[in-house]
C-alpha positions in Angstrom: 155.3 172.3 130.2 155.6 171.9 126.3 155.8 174.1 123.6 152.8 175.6 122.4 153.5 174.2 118.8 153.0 170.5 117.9 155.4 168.8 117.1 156.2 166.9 114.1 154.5 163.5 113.5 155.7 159.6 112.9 154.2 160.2 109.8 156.1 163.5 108.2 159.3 162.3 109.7 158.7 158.7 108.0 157.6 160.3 104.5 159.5 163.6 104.5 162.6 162.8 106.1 163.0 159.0 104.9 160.9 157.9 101.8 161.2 161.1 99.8 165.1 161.3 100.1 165.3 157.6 99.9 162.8 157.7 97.0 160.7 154.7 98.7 157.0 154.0 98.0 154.6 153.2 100.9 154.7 149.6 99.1 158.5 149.2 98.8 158.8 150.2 102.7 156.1 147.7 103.9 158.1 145.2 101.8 161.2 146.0 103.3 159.5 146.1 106.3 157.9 142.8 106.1 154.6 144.2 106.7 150.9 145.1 105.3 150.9 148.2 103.0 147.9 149.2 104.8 150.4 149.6 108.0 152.6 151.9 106.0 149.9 153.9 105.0 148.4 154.3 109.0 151.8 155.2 110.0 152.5 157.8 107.1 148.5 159.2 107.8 149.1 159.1 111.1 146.4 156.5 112.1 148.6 154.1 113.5 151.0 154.7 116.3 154.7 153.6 116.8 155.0 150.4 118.8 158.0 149.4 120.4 157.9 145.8 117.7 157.2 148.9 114.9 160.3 151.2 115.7 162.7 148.1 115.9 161.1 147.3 112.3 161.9 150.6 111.4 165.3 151.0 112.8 166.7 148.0 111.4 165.0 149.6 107.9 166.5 152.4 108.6 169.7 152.0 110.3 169.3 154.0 112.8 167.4 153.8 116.8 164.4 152.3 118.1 164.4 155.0 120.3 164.5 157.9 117.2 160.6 156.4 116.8 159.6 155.8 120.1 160.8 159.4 120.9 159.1 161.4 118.2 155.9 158.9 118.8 156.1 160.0 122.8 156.6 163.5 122.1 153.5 163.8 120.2 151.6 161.6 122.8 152.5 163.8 125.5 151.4 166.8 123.4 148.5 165.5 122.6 147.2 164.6 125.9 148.7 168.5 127.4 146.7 169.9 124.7 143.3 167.8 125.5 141.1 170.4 128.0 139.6 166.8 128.8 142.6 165.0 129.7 144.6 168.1 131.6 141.5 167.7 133.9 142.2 164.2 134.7 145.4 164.9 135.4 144.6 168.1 137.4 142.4 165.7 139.4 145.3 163.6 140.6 146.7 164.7 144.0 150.6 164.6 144.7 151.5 162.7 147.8 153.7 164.0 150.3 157.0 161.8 150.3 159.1 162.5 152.9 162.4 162.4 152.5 
């Protein structure tokens, strides 16, 4: 199971970790990005998930991993969905099969 506290978001790592340093505008990143400033602004909000076209964008931005994004994007998805009564429920529905070995 996860931790209990959630974990940081696409968005805080993009603006606190990246732009604020860096000193980038949501407008100057969708630029460099060679993308809407509206798409900036859903990924800094938090409206707009990390695709795996999106954290290639933002690696080669970046200069670093499409995997850094996917990662953080996946570890709040999983969090999400463990911290949903409605979706544990679904998944406590689900029956393990027996594999043999």
């Amino acid at each position: 199971m996860m931790t209990k506290r959630k974990p940081v978001t696409v968005g805080e790592i993009l603006v606190e970790e990246f732009m604020g340093p860096l000193g980038l505008t949501q407008a100057a990143l969708a630029e460099a990005m060679g993308v809407q400033r509206k798409h900036v602004n859903e990924l800094c909000n938090n409206r707009r998930t990390v695709t795996a076209a999106t954290a290639l964008i933002l690696a080669r931005v970046f200069g670093n991993s499409p995997d850094f994004w996917l990662n953080a994007q996946r570890r709040n998805d999983l969090w999400e969905v463990l911290h949903s009564p409605k979706d544990v429920e679904r998944i406590e529905r689900a029956k393990p099969l027996a594999l043999r070995a």
